[in-house]
Structure formats: C-alpha cells, structure tokens
VOPAGU-2260 file (C-alpha; in pm, 1 decimal, decimal comma):
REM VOPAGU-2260
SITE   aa  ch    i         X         Y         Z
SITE  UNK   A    0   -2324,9    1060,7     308,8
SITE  UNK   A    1   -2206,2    1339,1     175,5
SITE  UNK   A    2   -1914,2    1445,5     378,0
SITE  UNK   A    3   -1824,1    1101,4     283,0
SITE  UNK   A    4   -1821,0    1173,2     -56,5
SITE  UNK   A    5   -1600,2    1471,5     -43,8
SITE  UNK   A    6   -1327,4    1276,0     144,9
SITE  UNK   A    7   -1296,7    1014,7     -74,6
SITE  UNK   A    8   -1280,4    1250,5    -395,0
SITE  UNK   A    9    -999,3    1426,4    -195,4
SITE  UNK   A   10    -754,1    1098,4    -150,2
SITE  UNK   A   11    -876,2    1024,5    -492,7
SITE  UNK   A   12    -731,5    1338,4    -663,5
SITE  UNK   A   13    -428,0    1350,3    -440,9
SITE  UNK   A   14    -533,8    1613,8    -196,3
SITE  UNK   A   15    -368,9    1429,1      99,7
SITE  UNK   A   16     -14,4    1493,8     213,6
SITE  UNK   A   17     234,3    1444,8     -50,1
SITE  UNK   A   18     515,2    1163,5     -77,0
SITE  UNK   A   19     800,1    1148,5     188,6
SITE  UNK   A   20    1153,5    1233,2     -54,8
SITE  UNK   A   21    1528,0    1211,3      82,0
SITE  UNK   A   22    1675,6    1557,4     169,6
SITE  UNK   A   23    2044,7    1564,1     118,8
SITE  UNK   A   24    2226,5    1817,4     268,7
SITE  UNK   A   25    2633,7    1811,6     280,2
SITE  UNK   A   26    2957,0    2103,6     347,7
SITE  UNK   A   27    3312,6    2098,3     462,2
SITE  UNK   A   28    3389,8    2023,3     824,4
SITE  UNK   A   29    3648,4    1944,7    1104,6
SITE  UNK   A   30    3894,7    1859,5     773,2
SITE  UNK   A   31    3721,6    1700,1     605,7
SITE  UNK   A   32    3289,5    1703,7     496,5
SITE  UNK   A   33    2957,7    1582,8     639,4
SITE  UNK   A   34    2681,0    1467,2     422,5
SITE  UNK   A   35    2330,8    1419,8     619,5
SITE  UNK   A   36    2013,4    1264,3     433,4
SITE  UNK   A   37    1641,3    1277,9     581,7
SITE  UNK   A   38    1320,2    1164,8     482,7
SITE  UNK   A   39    1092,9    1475,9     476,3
SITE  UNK   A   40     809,4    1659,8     294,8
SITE  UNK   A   41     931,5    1991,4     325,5
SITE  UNK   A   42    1257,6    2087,2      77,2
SITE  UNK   A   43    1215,6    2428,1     229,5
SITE  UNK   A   44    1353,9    2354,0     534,5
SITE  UNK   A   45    1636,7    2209,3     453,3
SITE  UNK   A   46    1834,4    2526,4     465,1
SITE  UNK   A   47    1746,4    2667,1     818,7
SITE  UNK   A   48    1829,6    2307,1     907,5
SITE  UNK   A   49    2189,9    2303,3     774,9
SITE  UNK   A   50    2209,4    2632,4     947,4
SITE  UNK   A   51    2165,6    2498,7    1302,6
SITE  UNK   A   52    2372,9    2166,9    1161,7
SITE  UNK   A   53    2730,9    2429,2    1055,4
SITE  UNK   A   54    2656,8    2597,7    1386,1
SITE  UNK   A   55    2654,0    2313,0    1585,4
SITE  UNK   A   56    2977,5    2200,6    1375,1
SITE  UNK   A   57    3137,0    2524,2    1439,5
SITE  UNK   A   58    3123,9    2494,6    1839,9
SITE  UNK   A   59    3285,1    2172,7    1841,3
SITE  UNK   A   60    3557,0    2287,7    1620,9
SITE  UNK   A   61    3589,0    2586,4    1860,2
SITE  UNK   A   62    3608,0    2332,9    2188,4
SITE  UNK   A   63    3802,2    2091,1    2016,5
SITE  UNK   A   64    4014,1    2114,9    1704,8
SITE  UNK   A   65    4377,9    2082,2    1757,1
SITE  UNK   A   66    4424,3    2286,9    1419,0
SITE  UNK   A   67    4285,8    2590,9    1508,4
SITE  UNK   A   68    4537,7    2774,1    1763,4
SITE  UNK   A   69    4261,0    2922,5    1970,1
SITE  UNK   A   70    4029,1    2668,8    2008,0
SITE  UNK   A   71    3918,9    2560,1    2361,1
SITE  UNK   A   72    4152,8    2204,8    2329,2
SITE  UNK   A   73    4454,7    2396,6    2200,2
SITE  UNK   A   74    4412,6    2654,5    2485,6
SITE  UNK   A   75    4433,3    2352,3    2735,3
SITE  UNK   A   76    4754,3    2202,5    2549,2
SITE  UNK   A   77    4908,8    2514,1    2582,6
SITE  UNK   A   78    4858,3    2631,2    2925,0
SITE  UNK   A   79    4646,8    2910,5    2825,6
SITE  UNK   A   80    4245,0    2818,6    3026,6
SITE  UNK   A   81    4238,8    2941,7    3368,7
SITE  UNK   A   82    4395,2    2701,4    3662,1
SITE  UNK   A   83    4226,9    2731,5    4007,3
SITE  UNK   A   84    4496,8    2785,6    4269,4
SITE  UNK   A   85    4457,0    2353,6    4323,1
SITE  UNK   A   86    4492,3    2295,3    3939,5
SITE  UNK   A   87    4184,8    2220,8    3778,5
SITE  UNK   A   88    4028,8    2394,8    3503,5
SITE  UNK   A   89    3710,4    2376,6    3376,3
SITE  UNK   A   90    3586,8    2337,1    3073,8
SITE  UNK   A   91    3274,1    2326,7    2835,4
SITE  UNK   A   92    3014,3    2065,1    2798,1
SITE  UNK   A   93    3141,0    1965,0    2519,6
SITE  UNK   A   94    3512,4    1888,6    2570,9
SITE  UNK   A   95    3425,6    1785,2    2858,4
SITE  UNK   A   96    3211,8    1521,3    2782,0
SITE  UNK   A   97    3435,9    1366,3    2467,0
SITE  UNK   A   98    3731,8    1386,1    2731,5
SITE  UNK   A   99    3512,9    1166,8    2949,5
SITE  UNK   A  100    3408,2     906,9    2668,7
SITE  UNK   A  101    3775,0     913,5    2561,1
SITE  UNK   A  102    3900,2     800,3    2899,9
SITE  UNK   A  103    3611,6     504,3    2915,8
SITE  UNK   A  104    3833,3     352,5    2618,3
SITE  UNK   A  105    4140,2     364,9    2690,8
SITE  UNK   A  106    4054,7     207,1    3060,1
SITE  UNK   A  107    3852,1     -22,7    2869,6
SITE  UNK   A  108    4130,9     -85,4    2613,4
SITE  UNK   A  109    4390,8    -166,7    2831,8
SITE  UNK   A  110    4538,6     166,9    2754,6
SITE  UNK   A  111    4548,9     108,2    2354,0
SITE  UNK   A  112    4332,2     389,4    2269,8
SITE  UNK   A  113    4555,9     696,6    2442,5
SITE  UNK   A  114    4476,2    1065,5    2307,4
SITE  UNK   A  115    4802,6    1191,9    2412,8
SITE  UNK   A  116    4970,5     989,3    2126,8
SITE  UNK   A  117    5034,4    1377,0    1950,8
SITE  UNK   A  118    5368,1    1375,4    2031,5
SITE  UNK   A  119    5449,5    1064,0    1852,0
SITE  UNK   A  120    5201,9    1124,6    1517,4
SITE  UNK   A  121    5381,7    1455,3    1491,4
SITE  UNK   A  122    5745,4    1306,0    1538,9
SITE  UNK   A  123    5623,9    1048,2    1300,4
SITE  UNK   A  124    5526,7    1267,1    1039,5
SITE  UNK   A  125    5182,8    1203,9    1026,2
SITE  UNK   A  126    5044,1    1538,2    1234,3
SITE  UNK   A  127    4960,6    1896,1    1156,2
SITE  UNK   A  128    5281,6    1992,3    1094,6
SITE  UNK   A  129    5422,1    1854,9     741,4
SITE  UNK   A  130    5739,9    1593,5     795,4
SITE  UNK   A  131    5994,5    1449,2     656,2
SITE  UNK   A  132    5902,3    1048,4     636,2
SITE  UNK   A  133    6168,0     912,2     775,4
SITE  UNK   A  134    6206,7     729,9    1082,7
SITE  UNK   A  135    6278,9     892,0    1407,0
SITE  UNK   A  136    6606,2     835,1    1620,2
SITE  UNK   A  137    6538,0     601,2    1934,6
SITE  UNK   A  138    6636,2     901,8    2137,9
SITE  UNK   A  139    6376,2    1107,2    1961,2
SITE  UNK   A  140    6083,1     821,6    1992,4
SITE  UNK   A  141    6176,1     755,7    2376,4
SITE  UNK   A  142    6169,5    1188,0    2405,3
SITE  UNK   A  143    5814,0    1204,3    2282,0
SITE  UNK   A  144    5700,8     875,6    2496,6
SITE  UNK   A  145    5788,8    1097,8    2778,8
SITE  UNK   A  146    5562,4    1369,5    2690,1
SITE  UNK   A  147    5232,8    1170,7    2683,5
SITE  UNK   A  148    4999,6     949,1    2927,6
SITE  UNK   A  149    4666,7    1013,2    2962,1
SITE  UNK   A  150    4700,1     888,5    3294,3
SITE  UNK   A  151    4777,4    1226,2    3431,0
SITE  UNK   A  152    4463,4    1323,1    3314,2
SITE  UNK   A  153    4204,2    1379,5    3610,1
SITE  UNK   A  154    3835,0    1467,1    3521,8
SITE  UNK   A  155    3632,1    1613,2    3830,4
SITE  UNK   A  156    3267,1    1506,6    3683,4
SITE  UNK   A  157    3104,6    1707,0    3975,4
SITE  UNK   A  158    3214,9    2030,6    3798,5
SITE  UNK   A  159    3352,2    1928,6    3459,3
SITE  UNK   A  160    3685,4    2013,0    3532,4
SITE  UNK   A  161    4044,4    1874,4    3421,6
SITE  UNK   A  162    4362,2    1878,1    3610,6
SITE  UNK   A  163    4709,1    1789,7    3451,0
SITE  UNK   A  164    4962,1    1634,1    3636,4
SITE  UNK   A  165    5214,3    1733,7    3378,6
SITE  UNK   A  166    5204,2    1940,5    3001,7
SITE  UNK   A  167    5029,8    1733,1    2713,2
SITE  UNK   A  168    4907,0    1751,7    2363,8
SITE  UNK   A  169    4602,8    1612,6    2368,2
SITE  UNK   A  170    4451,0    1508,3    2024,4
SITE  UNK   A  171    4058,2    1377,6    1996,6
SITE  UNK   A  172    4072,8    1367,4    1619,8
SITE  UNK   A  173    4003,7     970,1    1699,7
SITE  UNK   A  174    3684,1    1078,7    1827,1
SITE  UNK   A  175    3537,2    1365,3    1825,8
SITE  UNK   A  176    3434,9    1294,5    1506,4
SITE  UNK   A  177    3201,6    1026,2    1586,7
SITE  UNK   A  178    3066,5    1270,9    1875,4
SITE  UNK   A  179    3009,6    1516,8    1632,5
SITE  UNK   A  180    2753,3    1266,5    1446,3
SITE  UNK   A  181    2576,6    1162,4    1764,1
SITE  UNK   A  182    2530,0    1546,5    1818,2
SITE  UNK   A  183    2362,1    1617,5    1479,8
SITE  UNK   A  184    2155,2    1296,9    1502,7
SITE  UNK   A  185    2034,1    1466,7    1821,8
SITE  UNK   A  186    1978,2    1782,3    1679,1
SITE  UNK   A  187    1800,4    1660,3    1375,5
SITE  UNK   A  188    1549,9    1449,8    1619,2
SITE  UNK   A  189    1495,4    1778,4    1832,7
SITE  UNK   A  190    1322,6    1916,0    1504,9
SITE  UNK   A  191    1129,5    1623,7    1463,2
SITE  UNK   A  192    1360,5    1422,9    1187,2
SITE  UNK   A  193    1317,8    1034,8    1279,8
SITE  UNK   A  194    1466,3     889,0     946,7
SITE  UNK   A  195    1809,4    1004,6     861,9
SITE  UNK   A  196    2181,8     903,2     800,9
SITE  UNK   A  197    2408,7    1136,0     960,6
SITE  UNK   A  198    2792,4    1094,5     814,3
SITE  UNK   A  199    3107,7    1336,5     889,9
SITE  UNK   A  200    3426,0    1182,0     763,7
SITE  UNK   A  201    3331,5     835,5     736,1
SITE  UNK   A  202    3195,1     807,7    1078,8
SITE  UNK   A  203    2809,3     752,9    1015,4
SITE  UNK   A  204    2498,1     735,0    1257,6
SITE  UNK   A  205    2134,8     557,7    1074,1
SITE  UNK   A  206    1790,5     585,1    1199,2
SITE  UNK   A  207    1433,9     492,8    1061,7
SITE  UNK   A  208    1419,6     386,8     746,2
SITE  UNK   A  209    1388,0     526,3     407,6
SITE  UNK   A  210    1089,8     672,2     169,2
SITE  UNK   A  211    1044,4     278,1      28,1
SITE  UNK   A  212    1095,6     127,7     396,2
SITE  UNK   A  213    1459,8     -14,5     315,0
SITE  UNK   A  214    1674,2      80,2     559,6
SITE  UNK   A  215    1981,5     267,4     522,6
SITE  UNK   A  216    2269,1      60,4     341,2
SITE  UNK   A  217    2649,0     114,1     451,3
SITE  UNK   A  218    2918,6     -20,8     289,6
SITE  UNK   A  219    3274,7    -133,7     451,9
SITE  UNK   A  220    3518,6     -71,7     168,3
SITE  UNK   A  221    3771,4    -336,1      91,4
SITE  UNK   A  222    4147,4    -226,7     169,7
SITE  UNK   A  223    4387,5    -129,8    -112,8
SITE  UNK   A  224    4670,6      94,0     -96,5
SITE  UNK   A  225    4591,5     239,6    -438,7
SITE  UNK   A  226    4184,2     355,3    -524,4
SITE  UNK   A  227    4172,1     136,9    -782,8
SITE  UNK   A  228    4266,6    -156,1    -586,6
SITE  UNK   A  229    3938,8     -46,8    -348,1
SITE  UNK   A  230    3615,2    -176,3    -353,6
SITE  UNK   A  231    3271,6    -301,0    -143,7
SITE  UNK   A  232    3380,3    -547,3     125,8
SITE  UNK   A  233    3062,2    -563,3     298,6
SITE  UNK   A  234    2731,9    -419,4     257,9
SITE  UNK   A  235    2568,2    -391,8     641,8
SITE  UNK   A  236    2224,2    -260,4     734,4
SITE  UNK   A  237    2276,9     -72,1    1074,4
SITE  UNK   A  238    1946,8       7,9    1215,7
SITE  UNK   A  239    1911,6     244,6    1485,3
SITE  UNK   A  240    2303,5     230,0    1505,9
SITE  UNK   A  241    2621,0     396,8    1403,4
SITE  UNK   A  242    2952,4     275,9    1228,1
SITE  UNK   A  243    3291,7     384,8    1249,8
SITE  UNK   A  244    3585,2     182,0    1012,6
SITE  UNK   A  245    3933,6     315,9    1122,0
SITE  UNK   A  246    4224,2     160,9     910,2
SITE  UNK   A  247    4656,6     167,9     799,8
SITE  UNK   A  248    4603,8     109,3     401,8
SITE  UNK   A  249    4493,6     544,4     342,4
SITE  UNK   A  250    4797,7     711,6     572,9
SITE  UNK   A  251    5173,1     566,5     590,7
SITE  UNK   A  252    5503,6     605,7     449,6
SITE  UNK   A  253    5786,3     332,2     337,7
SITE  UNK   A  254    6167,7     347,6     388,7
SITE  UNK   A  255    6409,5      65,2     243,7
SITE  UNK   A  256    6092,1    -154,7     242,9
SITE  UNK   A  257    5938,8    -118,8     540,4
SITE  UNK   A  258    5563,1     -16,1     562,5
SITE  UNK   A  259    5495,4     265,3     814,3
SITE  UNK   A  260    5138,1     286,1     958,6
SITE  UNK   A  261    4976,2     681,8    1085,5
SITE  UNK   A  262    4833,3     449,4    1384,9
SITE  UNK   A  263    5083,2     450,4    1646,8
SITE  UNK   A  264    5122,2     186,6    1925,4
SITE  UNK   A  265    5129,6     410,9    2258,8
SITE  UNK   A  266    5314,1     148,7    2466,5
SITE  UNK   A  267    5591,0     152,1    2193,0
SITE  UNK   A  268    5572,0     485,1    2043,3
SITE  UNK   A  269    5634,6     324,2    1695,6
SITE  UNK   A  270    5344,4     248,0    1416,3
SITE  UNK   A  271    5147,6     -48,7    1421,7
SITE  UNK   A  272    5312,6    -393,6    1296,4
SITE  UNK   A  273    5065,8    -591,6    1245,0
SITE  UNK   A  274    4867,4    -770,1     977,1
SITE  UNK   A  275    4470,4    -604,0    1084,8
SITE  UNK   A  276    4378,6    -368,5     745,4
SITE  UNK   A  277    4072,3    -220,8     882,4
SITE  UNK   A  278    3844,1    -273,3    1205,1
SITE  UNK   A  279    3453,1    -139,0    1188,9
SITE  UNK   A  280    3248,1    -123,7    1500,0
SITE  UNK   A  281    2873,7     -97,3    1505,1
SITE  UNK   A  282    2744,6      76,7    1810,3
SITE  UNK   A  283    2485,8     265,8    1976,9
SITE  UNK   A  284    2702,2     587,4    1986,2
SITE  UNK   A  285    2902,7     716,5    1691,2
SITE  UNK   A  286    3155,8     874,6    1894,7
SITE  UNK   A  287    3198,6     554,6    2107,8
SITE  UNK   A  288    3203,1     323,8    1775,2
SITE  UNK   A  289    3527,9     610,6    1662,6
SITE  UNK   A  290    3727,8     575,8    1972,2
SITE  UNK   A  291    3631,5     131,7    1982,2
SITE  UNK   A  292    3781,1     136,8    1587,9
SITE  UNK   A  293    4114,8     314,4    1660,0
SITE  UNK   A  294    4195,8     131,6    2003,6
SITE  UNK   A  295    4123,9    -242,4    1825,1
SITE  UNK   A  296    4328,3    -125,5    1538,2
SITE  UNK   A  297    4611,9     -43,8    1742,0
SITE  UNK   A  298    4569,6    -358,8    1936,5
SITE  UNK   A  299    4577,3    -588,0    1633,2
SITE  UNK   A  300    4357,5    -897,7    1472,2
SITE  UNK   A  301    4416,3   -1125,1    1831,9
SITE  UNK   A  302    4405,4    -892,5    2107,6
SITE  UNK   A  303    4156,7    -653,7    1945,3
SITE  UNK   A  304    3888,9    -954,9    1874,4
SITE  UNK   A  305    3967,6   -1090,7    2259,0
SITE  UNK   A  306    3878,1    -715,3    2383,6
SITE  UNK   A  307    3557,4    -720,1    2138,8
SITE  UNK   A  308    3411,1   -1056,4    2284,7
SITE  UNK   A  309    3499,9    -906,5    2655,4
SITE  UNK   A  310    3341,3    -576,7    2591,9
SITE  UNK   A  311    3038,0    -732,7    2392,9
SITE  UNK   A  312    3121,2    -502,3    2116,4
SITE  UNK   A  313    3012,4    -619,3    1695,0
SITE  UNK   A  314    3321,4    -569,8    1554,5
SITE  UNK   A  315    3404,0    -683,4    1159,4
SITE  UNK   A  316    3790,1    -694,0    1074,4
SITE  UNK   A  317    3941,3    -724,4     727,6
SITE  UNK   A  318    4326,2    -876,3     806,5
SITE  UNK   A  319    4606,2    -934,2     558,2
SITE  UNK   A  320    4682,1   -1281,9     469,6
SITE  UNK   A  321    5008,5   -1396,0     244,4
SITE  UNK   A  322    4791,5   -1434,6     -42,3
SITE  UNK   A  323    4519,1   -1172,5      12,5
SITE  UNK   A  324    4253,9   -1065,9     312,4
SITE  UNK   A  325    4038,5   -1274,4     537,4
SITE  UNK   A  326    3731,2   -1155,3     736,7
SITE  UNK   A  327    3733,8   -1188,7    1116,8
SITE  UNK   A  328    3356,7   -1084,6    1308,6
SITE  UNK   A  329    3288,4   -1070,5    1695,6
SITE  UNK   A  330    2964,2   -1278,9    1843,7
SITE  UNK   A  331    2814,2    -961,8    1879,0
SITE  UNK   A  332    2866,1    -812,9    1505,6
SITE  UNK   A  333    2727,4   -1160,0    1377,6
SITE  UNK   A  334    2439,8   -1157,6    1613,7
SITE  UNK   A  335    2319,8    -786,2    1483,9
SITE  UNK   A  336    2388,0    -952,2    1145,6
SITE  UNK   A  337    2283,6   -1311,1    1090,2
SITE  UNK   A  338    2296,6   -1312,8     743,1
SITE  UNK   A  339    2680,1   -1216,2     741,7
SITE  UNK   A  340    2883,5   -1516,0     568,9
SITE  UNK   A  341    3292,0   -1423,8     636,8
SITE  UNK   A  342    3468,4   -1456,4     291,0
SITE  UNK   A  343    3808,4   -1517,0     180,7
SITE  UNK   A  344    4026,1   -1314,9    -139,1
C-alpha cells in the first residue's frame, strides 16, 4: 500500500516526464534556408542536432551544387573526376543516387523533366551567371539545344558510375533539394525524432504529429506575380508524406508584352507557354515529389494531369483562367484528401 501511495503523490505533483514542446531549428542552405521543427523534451539537444543537420547539408552541397566551382557535380561538368580508360567515372553515394532518381523522371516524364536544361536557363538569363533579359537569337537557342540530352547519360548501378557520351552541364537544382529533405528526415529518425517537419526551400517532408496530436498543416500559396497579390490557396494535411510546389509566377522576365517563364521546355529550348501557375505533388519521397513538380510544370495543365493519373501520382494544380485561376486535382491527390472541394477565383 504504500509504494502505492508514493506513486500516486509523484504524478500528482508533476514528478513524471515533462510536456512534449516543438523544437525549431532553421540556417541558410543550398541558396536559400531550411527550417526543421520536432516534438521533443530535451531543448538541449537541439544544437548537437543542427550540427549533424549543417554537416549533412554541407556534403550535399560539396557533391552537388552547380555554384560552387569545386564541388563533386561541377567537377563532372567540367571534365575534371577521373575517367577509366572505357569512360566511366565514379562517383559518391550521393550524386549518385539523385542522378539515378533524376533519370526515373524524365523516363517517366516522357523526357519533360531533363537536368541538362543548363544550357538553355543560362542562355535564357535565368542561371548563375547574371543576363541580360532579352530573348535569345534562334541560332543561339538551337546552339544550346545541342549541348544537352540526358540521354547520353549512362549510370552503371553495379558500381555507381557515370559515363558521358558527350560534354554537359548538368543542373539538379530541380531536385536535390527535395533529396536533401528526405536525408534530414532520415537523419533526424536515426536519433530517435518520430514527429517533425523537415523544410529546405519550400520543399517539405511531415511525420507524426504534433504536441496537441494535430498534424502538421502545409499551405499551397495562391499565385500572384506581386506578394501582395499572394495568399493561402489550400491548406493540406500531409501525413507521413512530403510536398514539393514548383511554379512560373516568382522567376520570369517580359519583352514588348510577352511573359517569359525560368521553366524551360527541353524539347523546344524556349520557356513554358502555357496557362499551369503552379503544380504541388504529395509523395512518399521529397526529392521524388521536387523532380514530379518541375516535369508536370513543364508539361502543362493537360499533359501533366494525363501523366499524374498514369503514374498514380496526387497532384493539385492552380491554372490561369481569362478571368482568374481554377483548381485542377489528380484521383490520387483527392483520394489522400477527401475533404478537398476544387474552387474557382
């Protein structure tokens, strides 16, 4: 009876563990910033965790940014990785395995989603390298289409090597991003961190729920050239997924009228014509939901929502109307999300 006692004076008085709280946690990355929340006791940890998180960040900037001249990607581009005497070169884990992902889209995409589009984005203006914005010469567009195909990209999965069959700029920046999420989400569940929302640039990965049981709330924001003009499309609950929005309303440039989109059609090697604002894709995989955004928003509002329903992927689309937006959503997005009702403005 009297051990009994004691332990219910303990819960009582508040002697058992204390109250789960949100950790936030945030810094600059890849261009741009990652923000990561968890539900923990322990506040103290937080820093020896964002250690291992700008760490982790720092590798894949070393494999695969195409800004920094000596990273592992820019070596490639350049010729400057070691070549067996039969051509291949081999590579980290890491490139290796966004390369991979990367070329499962663009088969899948009917060749929309192409990461040796640099060429074009830099002719375009719209690259590393500031631009005038102006549009190119047809000489100058049909130059650059000659310097890219990710077709002559071979992968050797046996020994994660690349051969290719002629000079390229590769560019992941419509990826690797995403990857970069699924990697922390990894690393925060390999110290024990079930309930989090992982987000780098926009590209975001949920899990668990939070302190109150909620889950984790994204919202889709509504297109507007100007911020003002932007607000909440769409308020989603993602589960145990991630989200990726990729869209022409942020980066472009106009000449005697005519809009010009950063996305650029790889078949044509001219921007994107037209009317799709913004594509989201919720997936399992973060990087996978990155790639999925850009290729549908290259292929447009008809032939993006076709390849959604054939590749079973939940896919929400804002497109531009004469008189505002209207929503478009694949079987898959509304079956993840029954309560979604599509909305005209």
């Amino acid at each position: 009876m009297r051990s009994f006692i004691v332990c219910f004076f303990l819960i009582l008085v508040g002697c058992s563990q204390p109250a789960d709280d949100i950790i936030r946690i945030s810094g600059p990355t890849m261009g741009t910033s990652y923000h990561i929340l968890w539900v923990g006791q322990d506040q103290n940890a937080a820093a020896g965790i964002q250690s291992q998180i700008d760490q982790r960040l720092a590798e894949i900037n070393r494999s695969m940014s195409t800004y920094d001249p000596d990273s592992e990607l820019s070596k490639l581009n350049q010729g400057r990785l070691p070549v067996t005497d039969d051509g291949w070169t081999v590579l980290s884990a890491d490139l290796f395995a966004v390369l991979t992902d990367a070329a499962e889209i663009h088969s899948k995409s009917r060749g929309l989603f192409d990461i040796t589009v640099g060429p074009l984005v830099n002719l375009w203006g719209f690259g590393p390298t500031p631009a005038a914005d102006e549009v190119p010469s047809e000489a100058a567009i049909a130059a650059a289409l000659a310097q890219t195909g990710p077709e002559a990209i071979e992968l050797n999965t046996a020994t994660s090597s690349v051969r290719l069959q002629k000079p390229l700029y590769i560019d992941l920046s419509a990826i690797a991003k995403g990857w970069a999420v699924d990697e922390l989400a990894d690393l925060l569940r390999t110290q024990g961190i079930s309930r989090f929302m992982v987000e780098v640039g926009g590209e975001v990965h949920t899990s668990g729920v939070k302190p109150d049981g909620s889950l984790w709330r994204i919202a889709v924001e509504r297109p507007g050239n100007m911020a003002d003009a932007r607000g909440v499309e769409l308020v989603i609950e993602p589960g145990e997924m991630a989200v990726a929005t990729s869209g022409d309303y942020r980066n472009y440039f106009e000449e005697n009228g005519v809009r010009y989109s950063h996305t650029i059609n790889p078949f044509t090697g001219r921007p994107i014509v037209h009317r799709l604002a913004s594509v989201t894709v919720v997936h399992e995989s973060a990087g996978m939901a990155d790639g999925w955004a850009t290729a549908l928003n290259v292929a447009g509002p008809d032939v993006g929502m076709q390849l959604a329903e054939q590749e079973q992927l939940a896919v929400f689309m804002i497109v531009r109307a004469d008189d505002g937006f209207y929503e478009l959503a694949s079987s898959r997005f509304r079956q993840l999300f029954p309560h979604y009702q599509s909305a005209e403005h």
